[in-house]
C-alpha positions in Angstrom: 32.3 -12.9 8.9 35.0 -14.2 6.6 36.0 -12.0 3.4 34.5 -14.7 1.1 31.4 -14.5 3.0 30.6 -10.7 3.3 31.6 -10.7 -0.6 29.0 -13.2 -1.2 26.7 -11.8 1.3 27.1 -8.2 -0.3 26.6 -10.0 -4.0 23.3 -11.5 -2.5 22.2 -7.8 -1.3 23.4 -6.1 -4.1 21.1 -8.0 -6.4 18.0 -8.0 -4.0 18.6 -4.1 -3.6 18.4 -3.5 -7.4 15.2 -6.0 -7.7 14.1 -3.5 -4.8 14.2 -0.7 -6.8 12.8 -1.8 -10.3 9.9 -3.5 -8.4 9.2 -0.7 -6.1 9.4 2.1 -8.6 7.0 0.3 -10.7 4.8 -0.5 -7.7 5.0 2.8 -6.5 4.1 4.7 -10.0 1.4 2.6 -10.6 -0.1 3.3 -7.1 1.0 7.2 -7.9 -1.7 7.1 -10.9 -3.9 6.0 -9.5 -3.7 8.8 -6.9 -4.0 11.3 -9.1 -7.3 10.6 -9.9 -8.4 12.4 -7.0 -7.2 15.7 -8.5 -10.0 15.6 -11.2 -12.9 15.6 -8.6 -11.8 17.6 -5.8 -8.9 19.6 -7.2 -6.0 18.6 -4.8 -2.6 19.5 -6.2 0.1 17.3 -6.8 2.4 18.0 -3.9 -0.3 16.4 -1.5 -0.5 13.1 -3.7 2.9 12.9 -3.8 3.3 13.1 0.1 0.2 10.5 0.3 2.0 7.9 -2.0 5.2 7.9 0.2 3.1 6.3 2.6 2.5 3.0 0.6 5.9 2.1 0.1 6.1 0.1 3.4 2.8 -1.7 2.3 3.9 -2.2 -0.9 7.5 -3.4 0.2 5.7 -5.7 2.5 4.1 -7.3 -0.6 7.1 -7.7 -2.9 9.8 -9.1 -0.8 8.5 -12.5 -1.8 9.0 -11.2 -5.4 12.6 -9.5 -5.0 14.4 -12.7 -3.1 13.0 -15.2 -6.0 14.7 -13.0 -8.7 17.6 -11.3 -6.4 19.0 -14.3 -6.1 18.2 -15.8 -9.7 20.3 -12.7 -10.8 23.1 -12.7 -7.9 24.2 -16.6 -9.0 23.7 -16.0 -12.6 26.1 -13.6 -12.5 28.7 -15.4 -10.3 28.0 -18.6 -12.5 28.9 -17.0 -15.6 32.2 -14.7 -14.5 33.3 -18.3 -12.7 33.5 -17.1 -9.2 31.8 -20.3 -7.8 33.8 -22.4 -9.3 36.8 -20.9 -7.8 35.5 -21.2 -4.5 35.3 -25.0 -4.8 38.5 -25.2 -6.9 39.7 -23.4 -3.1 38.4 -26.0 -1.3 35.7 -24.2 -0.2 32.6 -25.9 -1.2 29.2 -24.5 0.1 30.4 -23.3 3.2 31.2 -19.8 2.5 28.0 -19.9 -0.1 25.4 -21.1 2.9 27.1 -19.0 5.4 26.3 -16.3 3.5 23.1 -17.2 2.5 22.1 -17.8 5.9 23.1 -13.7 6.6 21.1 -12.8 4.5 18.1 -15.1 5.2 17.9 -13.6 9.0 18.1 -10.3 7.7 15.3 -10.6 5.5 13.3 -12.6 8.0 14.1 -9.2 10.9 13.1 -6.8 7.9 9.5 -9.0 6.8 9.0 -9.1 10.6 9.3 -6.1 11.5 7.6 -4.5 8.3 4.5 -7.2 8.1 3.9 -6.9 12.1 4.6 -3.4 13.2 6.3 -0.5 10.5 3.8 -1.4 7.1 0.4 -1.7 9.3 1.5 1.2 11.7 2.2 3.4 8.3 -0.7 1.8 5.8 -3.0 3.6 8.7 -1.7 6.6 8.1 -1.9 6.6 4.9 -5.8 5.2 5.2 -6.4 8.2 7.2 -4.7 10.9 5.1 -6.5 9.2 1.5 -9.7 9.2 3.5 -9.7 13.0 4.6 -9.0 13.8 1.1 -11.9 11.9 -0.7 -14.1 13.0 2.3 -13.2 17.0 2.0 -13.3 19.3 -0.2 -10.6 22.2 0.8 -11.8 24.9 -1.1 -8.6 26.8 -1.0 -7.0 24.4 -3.2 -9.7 25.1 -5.7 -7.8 26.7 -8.9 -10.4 27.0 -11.4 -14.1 27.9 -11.7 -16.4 24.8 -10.6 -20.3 23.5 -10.3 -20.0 21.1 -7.5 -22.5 18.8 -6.0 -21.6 19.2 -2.2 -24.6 16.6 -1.2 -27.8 15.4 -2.1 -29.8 18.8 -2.1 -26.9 21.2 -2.4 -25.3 22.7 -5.4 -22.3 25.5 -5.5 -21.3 27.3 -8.4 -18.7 30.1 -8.0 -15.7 31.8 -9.5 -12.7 32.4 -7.9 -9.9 34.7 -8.2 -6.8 34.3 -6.3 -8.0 33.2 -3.0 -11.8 35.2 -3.3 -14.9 33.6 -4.0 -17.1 35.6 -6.5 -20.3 35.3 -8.1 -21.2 32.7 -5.6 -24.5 30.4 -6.9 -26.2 28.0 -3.9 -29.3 25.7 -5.0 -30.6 24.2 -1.7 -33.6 22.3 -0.5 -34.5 22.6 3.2 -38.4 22.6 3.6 -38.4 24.5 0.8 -36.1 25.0 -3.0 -33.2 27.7 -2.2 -31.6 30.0 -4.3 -28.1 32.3 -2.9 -27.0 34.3 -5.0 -23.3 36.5 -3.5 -21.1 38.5 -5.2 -18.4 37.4 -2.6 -18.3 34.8 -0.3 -15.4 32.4 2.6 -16.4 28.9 2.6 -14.9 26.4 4.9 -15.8 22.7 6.2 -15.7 22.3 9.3 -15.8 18.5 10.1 -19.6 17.2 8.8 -20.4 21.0 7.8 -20.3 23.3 5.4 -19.8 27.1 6.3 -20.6 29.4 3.8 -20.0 33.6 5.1 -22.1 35.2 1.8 -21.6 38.8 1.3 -23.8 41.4 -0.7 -26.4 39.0 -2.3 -29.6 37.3 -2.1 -31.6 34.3 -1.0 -35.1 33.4 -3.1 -37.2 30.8 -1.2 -39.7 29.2 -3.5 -42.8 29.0 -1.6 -45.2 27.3 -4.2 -45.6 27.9 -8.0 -47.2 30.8 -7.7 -45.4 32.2 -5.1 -41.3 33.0 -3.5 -39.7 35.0 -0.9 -36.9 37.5 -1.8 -34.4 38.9 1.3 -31.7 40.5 0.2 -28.8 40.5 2.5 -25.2 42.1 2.7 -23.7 39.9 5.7 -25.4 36.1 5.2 -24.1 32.7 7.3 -25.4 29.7 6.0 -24.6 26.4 7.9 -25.4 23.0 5.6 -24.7 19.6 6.3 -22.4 17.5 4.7 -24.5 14.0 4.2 -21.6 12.7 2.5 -19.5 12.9 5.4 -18.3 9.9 7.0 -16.6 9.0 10.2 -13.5 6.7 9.9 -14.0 3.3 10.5 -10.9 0.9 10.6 -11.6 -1.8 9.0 -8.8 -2.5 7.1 -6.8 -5.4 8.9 -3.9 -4.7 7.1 -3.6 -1.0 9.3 -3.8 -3.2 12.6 0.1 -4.1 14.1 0.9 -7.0 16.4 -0.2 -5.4 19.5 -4.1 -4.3 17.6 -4.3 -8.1 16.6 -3.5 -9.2 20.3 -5.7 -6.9 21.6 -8.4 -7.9 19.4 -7.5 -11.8 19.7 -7.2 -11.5 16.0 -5.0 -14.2 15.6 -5.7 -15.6 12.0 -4.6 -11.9 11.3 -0.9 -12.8 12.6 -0.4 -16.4 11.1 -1.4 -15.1 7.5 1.7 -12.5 8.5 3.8 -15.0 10.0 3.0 -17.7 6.8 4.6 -14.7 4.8 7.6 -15.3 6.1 7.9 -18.9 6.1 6.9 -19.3 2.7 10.0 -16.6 2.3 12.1 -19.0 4.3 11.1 -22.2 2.1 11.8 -20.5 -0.9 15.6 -20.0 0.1 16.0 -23.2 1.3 14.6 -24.6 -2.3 17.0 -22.4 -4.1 20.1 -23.5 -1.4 19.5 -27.1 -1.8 18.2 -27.5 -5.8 20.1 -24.9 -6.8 23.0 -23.5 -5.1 24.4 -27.3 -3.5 24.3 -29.1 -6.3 25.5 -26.2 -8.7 22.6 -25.5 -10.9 21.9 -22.5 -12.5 20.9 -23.2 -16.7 17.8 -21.9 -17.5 15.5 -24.7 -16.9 16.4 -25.5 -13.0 16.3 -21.9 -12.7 12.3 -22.0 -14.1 11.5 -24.8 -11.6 12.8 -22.4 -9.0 10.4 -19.6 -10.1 7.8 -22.4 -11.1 7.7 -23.3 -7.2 8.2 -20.3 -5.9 5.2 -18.9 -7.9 3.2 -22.0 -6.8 4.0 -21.4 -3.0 3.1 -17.9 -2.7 -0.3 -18.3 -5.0 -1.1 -20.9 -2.4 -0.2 -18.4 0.0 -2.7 -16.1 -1.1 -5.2 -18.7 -1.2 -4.8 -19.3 1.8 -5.7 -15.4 2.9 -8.3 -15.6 0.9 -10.3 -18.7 2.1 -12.4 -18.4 5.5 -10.5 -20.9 7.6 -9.8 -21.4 11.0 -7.2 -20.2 13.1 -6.2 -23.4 13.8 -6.7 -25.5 10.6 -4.8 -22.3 9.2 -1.6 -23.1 11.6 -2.0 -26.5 10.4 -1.4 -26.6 7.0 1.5 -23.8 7.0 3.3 -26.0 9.4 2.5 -29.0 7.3 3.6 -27.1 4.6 6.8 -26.3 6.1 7.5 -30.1 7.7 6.8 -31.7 4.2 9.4 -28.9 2.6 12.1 -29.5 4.8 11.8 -33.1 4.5 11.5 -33.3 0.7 15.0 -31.2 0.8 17.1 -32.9 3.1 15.5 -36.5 2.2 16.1 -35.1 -1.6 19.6 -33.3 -1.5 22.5 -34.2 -4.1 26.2 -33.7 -3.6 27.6 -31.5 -5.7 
């Protein structure tokens, strides 16, 4: 790679990277907040929504590359318009062949990172993170508990305690078996244990209401009780944006892997629009620019639509590839000379 080229290139990545981050952090926050909702039901602390959100940033990487190439390179050849560096690469002699060299770097790299992100790392990673965000909304860890709560655990159970430190006091269990339950303990462990809840009571008291007229008293000082968690669910994977290449083969999911591969073509026509209508024939004022981000806007809401939309695997193929064909046409049939 030629000097003027890696400059150019680096320019290009330079711009994308800081896109990158401003779309990412924003991405990322929002995503963060969203999280944190969690903590007002079940009380997890912030450390563990933290460490979950890290997990969306492939996903959400995956979905803004589209976002950071359109205004990467908007910025990237604003600012070598303005401080007049193209024009001294044609006044060299150069023309566009240092600027599509370099152009053409960076469009492989981009297409090996949206590969390898939309087919293997982002679905490989969102799963993770699907199973980590489901164990939290699907168990309560009562260790993490910081304050005094009245918590609905099912349909017929209710738990009141206090705690202090890391005991359980004053322990309060409404319960309906074949009868209306009350516990009452003075101390108490819980724990969950997959699709049950364990509850060790210590010097208390169960009351069994019998009928209106009539309950059952044992006092206790050791007491297990064992109830079921109806809540509980198994994991079920439905999500097909945690399934990789090799899940879709196996599956024959194949619609799966041309709405990921149409990502990256629509990335690839988007930099062959702004190479041709933009960067060969030297145009970079404000309202060629919006026709750039007018069509690029256009391509990827069509994109989506096309997600969206229960089509065929085939007529799917078919109109990305016409798609493509007509692009490719419209720009070399429709190129200018600088």
């Amino acid at each position: 790679m030629k000097k003027i080229d890696k400059y150019i290139f680096l320019e290009i990545l330079k711009g994308c990277l800081l896109i990158l981050f401003i779309f990412l952090s924003i991405s990322w926050l929002l995503q963060f907040a969203r999280l944190i909702s969690l903590t007002n039901l079940i009380q997890v602390d912030i450390i563990t929504i933290f460490y979950l959100s890290m997990f969306l940033i492939p996903n959400l990487i995956s979905i803004i590359i589209p976002f950071v190439i359109i205004f990467g390179l908007i910025i990237t050849f604003i600012k070598l318009h303005k401080d007049k560096e193209i024009i001294s690469i044609y006044s060299l002699g150069l023309s566009t062949n240092s600027l599509s060299r370099s152009l053409k770097y960076f469009t492989i790299l981009i297409i090996l990172i949206l590969l390898s992100f939309n087919f293997y790392i982002s679905p490989k990673i969102y799963k993770e993170y699907k199973l980590k965000e489901f164990e939290i909304r699907n168990k309560i860890d009562f260790e993490k508990i910081v304050i005094s709560n009245f918590l609905q655990i099912n349909k017929n159970t209710f738990l009141d305690f206090k705690k202090d430190n890391q005991e359980f006091k004053e322990v309060f269990i409404k319960f309906s078996e074949n009868n209306d339950n009350l516990i009452y303990a003075k101390n108490a462990t819980i724990i969950q244990d997959n699709d049950f809840f364990i509850f060790n009571l210590i010097d208390g008291f169960k009351i069994t209401i019998i009928n209106d007229n009539k309950i059952e008293k044992l006092e206790f000082e050791n007491y297990n009780l064992k109830i079921k968690n109806n809540k509980f669910k198994t994991f079920d994977n439905f999500d097909k944006n945690t399934f990789n290449i090799f899940d879709d083969i196996k599956s024959k999911n194949y619609l799966n892997i041309t709405h990921k591969g149409a990502d990256v073509i629509f990335v690839l026509i988007i930099i062959l629009f702004f190479y041709f209508k933009n960067i060969k024939v030297y145009r970079f004022d404000f309202y060629y620019l919006f026709i750039f981000i007018t069509f690029s806007s256009i391509l990827l809401i069509l994109n989506q639509l096309l997600k969206n939309l229960e089509i065929s695997f085939l007529t799917n193929v078919l109109i990305i590839l016409s798609i493509l064909i007509c692009s490719i046409i419209y720009f070399i049939l429709g190129k200018e000379n600088v």
